[in-house]
C-alpha positions as CSV (number, residue, x, y, z in Angstrom):
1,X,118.4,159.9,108.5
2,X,116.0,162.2,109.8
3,X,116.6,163.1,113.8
4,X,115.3,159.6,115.4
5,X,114.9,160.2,119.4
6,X,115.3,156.8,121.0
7,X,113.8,156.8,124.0
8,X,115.8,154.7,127.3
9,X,115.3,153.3,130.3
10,X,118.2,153.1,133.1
11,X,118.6,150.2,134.0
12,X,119.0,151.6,137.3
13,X,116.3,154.3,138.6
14,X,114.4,152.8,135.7
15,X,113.6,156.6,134.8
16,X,113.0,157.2,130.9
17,X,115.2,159.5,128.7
18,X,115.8,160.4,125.2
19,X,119.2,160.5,123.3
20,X,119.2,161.4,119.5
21,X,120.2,158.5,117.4
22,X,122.5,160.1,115.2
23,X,124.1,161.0,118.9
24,X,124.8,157.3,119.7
25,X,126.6,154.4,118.7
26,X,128.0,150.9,119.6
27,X,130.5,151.6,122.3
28,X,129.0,154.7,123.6
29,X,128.5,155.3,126.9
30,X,125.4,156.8,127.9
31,X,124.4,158.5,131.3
32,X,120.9,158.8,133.4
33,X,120.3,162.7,133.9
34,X,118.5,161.5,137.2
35,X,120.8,159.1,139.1
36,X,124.2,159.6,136.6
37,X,124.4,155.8,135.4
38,X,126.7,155.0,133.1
39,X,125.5,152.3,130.5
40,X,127.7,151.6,127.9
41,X,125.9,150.0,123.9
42,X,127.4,147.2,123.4
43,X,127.5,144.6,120.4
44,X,126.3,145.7,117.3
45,X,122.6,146.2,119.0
46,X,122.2,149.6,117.7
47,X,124.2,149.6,114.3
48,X,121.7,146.9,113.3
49,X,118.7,148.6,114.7
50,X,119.4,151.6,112.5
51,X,119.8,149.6,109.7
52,X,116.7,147.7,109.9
53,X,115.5,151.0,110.2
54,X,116.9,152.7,107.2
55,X,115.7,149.6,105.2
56,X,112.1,150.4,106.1
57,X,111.9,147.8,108.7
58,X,109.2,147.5,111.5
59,X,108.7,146.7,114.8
60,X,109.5,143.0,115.4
């Protein structure tokens, strides 16, 4: 997969952010450069956006 940039939103300071995808995956814990968050993926969320992705899929 090429380098996919998914952009994020904290659910906290609501500031936006970018993480590489190949960087992330269920069960990753991810943190807000601004306020320092800590959000963890959870479920299969991501494995099964990636591979909707990889199978040429859209936006739903």
């Amino acid at each position: 997969m090429a380098d996919l940039v998914i952009k994020i939103t904290c659910p906290v300071c609501n500031k936006d952010f970018s993480k590489k995808a190949k960087d992330l995956k269920d069960g990753a814990v991810i943190e807000c450069p601004q306020c320092g968050e800590k959000t963890t993926i959870r479920g299969t969320m991501f494995t099964d956006m990636i591979e909707n992705l990889e199978k040429g899929g859209g936006h739903a």
